[in-house]
DRENDRENDO-227736 format. One record per atom (N, C-alpha, C): residue in three letters; x negated, y negated, z negated. Coordinates in steps of 0.1 Angstrom, whole numbers, padded with zeros to 4 digits, always signed. Example, Ala and Ser with C-alpha at 12.3 -4.5 7.8 and 13.67 -1.06 7.14 Angstrom:
DRENDRENDO-227736
ALA-0132+0057-0078
ALA-0123+0045-0078
ALA-0132+0033-0078
SER-0128+0022-0071
SER-0137+0011-0071
SER-0129+0000-0079
end
This chain:
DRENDRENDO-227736
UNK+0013-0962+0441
UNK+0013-0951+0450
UNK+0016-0938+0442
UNK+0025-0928+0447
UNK+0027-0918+0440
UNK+0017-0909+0439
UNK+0012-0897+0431
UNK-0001-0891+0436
UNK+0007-0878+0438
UNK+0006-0867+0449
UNK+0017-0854+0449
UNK+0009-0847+0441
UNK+0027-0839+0439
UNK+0020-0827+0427
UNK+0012-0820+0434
UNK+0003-0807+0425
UNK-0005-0799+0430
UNK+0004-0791+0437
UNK-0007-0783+0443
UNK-0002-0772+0458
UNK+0005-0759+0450
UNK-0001-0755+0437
UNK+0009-0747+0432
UNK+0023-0749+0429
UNK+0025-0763+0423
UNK+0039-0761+0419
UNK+0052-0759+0426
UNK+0042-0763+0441
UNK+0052-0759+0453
UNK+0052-0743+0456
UNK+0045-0732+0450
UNK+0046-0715+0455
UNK+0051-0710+0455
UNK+0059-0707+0463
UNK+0073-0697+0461
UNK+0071-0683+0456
UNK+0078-0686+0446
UNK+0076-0665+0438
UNK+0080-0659+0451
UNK+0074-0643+0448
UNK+0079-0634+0449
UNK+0093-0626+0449
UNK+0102-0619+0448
UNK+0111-0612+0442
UNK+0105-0605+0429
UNK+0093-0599+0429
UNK+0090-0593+0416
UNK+0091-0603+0407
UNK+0082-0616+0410
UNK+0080-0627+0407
UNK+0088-0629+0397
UNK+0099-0637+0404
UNK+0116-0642+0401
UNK+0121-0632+0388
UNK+0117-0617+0394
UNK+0128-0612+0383
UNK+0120-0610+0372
UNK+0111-0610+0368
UNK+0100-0607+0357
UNK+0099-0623+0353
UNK+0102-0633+0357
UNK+0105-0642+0352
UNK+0116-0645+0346
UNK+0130-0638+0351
UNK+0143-0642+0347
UNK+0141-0629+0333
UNK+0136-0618+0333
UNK+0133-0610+0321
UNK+0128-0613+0309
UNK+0118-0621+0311
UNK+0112-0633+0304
UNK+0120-0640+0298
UNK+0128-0646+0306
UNK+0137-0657+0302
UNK+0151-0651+0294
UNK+0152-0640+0299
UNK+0165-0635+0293
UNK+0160-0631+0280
UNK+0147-0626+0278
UNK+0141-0624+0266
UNK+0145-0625+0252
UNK+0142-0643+0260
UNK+0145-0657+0252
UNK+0158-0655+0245
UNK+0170-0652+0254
UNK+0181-0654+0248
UNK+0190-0662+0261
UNK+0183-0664+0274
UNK+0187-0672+0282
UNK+0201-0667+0295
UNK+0212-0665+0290
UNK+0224-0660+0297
UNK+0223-0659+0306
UNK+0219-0670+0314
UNK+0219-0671+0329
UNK+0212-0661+0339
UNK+0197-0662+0330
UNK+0182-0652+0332
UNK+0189-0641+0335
UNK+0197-0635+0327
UNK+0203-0620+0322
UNK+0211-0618+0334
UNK+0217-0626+0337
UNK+0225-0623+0348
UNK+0221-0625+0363
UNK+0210-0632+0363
UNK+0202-0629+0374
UNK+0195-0619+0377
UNK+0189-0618+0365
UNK+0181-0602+0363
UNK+0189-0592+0367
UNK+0199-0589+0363
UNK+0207-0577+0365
UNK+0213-0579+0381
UNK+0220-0588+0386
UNK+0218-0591+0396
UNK+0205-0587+0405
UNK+0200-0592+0401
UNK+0186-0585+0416
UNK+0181-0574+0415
UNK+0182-0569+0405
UNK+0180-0555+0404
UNK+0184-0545+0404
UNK+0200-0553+0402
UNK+0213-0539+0405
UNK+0211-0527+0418
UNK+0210-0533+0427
UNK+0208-0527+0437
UNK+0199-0513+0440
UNK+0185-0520+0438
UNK+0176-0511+0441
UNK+0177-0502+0421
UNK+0185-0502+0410
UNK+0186-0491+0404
UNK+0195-0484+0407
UNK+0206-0485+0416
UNK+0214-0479+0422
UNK+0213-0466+0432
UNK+0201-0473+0443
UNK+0199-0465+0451
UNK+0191-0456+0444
UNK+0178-0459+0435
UNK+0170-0451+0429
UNK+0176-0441+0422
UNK+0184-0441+0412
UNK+0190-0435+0405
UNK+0200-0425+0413
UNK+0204-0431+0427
UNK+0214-0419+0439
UNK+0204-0409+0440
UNK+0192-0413+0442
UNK+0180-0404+0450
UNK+0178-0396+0441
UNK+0178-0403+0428
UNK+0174-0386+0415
UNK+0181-0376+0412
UNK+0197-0386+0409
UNK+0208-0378+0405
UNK+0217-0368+0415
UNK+0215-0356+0410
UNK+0226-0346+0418
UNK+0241-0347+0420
UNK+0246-0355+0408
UNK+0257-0362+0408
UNK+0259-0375+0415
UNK+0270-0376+0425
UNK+0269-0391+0431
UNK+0279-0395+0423
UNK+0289-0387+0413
UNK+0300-0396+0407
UNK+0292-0404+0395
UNK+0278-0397+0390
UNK+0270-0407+0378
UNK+0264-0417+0381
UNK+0262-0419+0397
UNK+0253-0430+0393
UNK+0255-0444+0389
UNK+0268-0448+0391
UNK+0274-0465+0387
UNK+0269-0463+0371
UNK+0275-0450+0363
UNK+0274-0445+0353
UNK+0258-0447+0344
UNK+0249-0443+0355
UNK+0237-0443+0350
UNK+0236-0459+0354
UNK+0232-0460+0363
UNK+0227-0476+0367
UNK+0235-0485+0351
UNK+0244-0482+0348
UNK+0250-0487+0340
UNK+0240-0486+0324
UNK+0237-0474+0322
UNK+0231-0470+0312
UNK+0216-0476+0307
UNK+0210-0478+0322
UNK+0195-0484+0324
UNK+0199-0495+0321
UNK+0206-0503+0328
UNK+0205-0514+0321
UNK+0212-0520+0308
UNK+0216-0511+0300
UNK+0220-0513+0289
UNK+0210-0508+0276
UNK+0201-0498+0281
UNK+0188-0499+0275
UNK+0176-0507+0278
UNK+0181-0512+0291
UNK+0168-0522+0294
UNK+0170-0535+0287
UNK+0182-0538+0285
UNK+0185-0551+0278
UNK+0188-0552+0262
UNK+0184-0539+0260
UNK+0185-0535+0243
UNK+0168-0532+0241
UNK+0162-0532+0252
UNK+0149-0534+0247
UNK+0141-0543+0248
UNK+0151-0555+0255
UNK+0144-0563+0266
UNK+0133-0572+0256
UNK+0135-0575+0243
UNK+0124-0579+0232
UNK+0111-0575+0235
UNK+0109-0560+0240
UNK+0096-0554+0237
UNK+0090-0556+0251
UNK+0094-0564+0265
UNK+0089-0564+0276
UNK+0085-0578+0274
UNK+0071-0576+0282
UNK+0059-0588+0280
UNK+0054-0593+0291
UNK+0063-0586+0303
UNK+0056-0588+0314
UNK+0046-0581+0325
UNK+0042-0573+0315
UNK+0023-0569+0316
UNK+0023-0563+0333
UNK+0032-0560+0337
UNK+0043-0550+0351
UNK+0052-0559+0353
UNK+0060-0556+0363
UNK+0068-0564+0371
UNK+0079-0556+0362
UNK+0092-0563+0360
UNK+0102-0564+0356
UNK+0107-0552+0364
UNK+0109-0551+0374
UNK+0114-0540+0387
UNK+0110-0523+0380
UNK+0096-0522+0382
UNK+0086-0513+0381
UNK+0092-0507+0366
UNK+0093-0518+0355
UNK+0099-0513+0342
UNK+0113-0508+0341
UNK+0122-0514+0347
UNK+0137-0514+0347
UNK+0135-0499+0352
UNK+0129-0491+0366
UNK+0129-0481+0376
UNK+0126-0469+0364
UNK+0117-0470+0355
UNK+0110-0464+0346
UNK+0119-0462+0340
UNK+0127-0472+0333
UNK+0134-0464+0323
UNK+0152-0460+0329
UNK+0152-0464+0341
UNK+0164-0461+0349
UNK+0162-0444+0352
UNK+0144-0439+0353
UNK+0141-0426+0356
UNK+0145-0417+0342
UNK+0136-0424+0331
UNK+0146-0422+0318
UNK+0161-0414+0317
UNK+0168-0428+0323
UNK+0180-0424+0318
UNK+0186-0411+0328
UNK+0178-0409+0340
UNK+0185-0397+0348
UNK+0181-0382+0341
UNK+0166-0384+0335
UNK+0165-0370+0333
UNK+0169-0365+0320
UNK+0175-0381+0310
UNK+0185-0374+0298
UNK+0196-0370+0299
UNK+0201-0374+0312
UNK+0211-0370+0315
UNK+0214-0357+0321
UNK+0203-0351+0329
UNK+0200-0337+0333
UNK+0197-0327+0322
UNK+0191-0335+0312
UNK+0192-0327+0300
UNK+0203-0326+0292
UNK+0211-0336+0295
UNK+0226-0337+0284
UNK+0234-0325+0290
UNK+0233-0328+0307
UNK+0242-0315+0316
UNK+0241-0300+0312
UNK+0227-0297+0312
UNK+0222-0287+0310
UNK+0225-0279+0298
UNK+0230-0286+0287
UNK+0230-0286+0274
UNK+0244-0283+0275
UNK+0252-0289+0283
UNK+0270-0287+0280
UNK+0272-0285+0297
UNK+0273-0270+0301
UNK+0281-0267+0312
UNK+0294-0274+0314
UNK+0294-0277+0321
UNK+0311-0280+0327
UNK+0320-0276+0334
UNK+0330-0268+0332
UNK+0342-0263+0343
UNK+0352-0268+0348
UNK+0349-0263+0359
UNK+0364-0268+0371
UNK+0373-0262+0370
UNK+0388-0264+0369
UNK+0395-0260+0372
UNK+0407-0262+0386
UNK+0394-0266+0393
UNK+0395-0262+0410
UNK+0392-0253+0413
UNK+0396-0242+0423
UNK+0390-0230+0428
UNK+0377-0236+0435
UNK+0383-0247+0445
UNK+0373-0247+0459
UNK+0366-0265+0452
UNK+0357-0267+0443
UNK+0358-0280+0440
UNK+0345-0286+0445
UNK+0338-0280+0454
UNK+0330-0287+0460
UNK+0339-0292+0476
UNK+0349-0285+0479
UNK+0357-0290+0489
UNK+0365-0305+0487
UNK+0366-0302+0470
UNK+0373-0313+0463
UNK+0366-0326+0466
UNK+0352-0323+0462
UNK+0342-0334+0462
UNK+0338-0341+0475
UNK+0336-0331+0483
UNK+0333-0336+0500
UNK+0348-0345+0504
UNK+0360-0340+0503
UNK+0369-0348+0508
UNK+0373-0362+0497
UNK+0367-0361+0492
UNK+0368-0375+0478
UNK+0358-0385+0486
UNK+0346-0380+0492
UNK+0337-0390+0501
UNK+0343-0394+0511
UNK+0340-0413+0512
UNK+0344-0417+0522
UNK+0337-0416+0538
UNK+0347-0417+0542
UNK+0344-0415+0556
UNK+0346-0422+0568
UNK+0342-0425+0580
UNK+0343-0429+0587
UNK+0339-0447+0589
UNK+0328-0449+0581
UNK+0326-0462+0577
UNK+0313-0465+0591
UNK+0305-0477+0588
UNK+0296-0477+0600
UNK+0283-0470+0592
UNK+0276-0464+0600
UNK+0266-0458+0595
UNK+0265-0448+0583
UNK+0275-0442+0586
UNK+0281-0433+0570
UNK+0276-0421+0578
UNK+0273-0417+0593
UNK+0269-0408+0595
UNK+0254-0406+0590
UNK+0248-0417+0596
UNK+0229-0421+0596
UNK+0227-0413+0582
UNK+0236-0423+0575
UNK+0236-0419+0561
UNK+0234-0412+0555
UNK+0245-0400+0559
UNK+0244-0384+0556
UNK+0236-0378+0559
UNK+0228-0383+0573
UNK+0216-0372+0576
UNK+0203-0380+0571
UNK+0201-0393+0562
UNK+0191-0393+0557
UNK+0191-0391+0544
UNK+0203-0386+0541
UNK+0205-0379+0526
UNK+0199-0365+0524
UNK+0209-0358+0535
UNK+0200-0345+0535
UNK+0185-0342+0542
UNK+0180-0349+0549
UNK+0165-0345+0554
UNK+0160-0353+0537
UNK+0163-0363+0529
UNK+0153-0367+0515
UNK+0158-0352+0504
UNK+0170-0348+0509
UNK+0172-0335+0500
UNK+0166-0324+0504
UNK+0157-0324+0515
UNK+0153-0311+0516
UNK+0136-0314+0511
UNK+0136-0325+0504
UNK+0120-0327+0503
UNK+0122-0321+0487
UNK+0109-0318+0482
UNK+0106-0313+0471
UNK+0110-0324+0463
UNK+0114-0324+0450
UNK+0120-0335+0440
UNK+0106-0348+0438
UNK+0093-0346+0434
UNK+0085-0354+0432
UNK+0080-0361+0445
UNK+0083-0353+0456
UNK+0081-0359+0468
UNK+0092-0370+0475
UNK+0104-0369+0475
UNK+0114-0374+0475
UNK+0117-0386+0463
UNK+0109-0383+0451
UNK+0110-0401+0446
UNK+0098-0408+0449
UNK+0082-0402+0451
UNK+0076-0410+0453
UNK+0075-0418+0466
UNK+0086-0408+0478
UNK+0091-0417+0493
UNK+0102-0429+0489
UNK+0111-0425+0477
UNK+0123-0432+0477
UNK+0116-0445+0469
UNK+0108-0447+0459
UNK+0098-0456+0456
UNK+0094-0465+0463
UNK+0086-0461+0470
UNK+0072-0466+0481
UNK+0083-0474+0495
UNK+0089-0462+0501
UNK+0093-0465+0516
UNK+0110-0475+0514
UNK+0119-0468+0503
UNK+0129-0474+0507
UNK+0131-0484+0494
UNK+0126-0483+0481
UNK+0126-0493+0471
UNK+0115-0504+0475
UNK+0103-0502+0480
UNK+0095-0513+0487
UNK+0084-0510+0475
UNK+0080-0506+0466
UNK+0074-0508+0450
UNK+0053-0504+0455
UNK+0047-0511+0451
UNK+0037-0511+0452
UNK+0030-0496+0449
UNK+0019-0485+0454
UNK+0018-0476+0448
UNK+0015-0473+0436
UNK+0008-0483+0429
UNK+0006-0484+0418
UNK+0018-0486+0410
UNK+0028-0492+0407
UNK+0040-0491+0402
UNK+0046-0482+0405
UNK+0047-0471+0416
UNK+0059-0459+0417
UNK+0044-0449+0406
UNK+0034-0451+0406
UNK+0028-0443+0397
UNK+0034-0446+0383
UNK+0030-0456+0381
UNK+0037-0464+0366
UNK+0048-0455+0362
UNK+0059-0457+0375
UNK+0072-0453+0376
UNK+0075-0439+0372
UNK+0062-0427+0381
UNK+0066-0418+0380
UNK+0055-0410+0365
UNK+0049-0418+0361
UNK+0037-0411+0349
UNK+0029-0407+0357
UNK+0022-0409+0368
UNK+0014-0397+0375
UNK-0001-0407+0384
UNK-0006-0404+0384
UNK-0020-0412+0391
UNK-0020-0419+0405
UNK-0022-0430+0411
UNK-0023-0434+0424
UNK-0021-0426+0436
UNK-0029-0418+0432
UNK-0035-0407+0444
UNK-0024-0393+0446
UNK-0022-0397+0435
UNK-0005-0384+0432
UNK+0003-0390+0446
UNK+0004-0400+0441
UNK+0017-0407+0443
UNK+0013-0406+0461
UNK+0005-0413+0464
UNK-0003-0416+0480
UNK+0001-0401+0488
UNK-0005-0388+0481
UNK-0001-0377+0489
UNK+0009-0377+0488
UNK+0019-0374+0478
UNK+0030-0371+0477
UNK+0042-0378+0488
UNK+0037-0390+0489
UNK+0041-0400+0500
UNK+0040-0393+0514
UNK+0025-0391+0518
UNK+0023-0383+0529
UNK+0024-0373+0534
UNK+0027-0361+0528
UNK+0033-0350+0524
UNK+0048-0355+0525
UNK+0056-0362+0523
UNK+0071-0363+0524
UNK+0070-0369+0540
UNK+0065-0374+0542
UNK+0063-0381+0555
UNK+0065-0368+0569
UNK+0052-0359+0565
UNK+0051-0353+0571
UNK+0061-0338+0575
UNK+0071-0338+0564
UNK+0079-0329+0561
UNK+0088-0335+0566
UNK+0092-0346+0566
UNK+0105-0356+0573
UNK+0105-0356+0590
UNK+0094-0359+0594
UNK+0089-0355+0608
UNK+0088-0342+0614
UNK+0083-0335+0603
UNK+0085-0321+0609
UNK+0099-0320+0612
UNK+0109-0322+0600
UNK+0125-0321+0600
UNK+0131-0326+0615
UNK+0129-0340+0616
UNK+0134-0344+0632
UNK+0131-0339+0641
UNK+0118-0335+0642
UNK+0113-0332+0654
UNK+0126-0317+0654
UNK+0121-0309+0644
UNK+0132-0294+0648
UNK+0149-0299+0648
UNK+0150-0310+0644
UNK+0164-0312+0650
UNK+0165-0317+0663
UNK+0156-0322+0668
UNK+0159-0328+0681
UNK+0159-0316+0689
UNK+0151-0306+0687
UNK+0151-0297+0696
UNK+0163-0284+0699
UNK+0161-0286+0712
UNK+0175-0277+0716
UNK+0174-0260+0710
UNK+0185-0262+0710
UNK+0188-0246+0702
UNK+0188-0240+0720
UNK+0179-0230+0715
UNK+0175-0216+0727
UNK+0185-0205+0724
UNK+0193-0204+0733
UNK+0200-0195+0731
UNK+0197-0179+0732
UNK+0201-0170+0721
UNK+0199-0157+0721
UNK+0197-0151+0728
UNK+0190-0139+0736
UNK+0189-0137+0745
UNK+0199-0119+0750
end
């Protein structure tokens, strides 16, 4: 008679799971890991890194960058955090050296009108390119710490404890700052839905 394995060996990871295991493994030296890794987490440093950076032409640029430091450090990751939560951290990293690289060396156009340049360079007319736009600008009108700890929590999925991790700052930070964007986002629709009163 066969005896079945135990009930763990059947448990299906997680996604944090999975990738903090393929981090592990890529650790090792294991090609495959690496490419999985980067793979499932391509995504969500993409979007994160859209939400920080003011630039949308940097972020393939940055996503690029995080993971070229994440995998040049990837020796010193032990696990102790989810693979996600660390990559996010130093994907935050790479945006605000880069706001300090900007800062440091002005750049000029030699467009007159080059934010005209920039708007007609975005695509358009795609499905949901409008939604898009207007949940770009109602997360642009939230305060900068407010707007990552929502882009964290609500649209990266990350535990509050990890967008803390994420952002250096305490649970409780993170929880208001959450609720507070919430409530600033709500406020925002509600005054768009409402009809403009005309002058009298």
């Amino acid at each position: 008679m066969i005896t079945p394995a135990p009930h763990t060996a059947f448990a299906v990871r997680t996604p944090d799971e999975s990738t903090t295991a393929w981090a592990l493994a890529a650790r090792g030296g294991d090609a495959a890991a690496v490419d999985r890794f980067v793979r499932a987490l391509h995504r969500d440093v993409r979007r994160y890194v859209a939400h920080l950076c003011a630039d949308p032409q940097a972020v393939d640029d940055l996503a690029q960058d995080t993971f070229l430091r994440a995998l040049g450090s990837l020796h010193g990751f032990e696990g102790r955090s989810s693979a996600r939560s660390w990559l996010l951290a130093i994907a935050r990293r790479a945006v605000v050296d880069s706001h300090r690289y900007a800062a440091s060396r002005p750049r000029l156009s030699d467009v007159p009108d080059w934010q005209l340049v920039v708007e007609r360079a975005q695509p358009g007319g795609l499905p949901g390119f409008d939604d898009g736009i207007a949940l770009l600008d109602l997360l642009a009108a939230l305060p900068d710490e407010r707007r990552e700890a929502f882009v964290l929590t609500q649209l990266l999925g990350l535990p509050y404890e990890e967008a803390a991790a994420v952002s250096d700052c305490p649970v409780g930070t993170v929880r208001s700052r959450v609720a507070r964007a919430r409530t600033t986002l709500v406020d925002l629709l509600a005054a768009a839905d409402r009809p403009a009163v005309p002058a009298a």
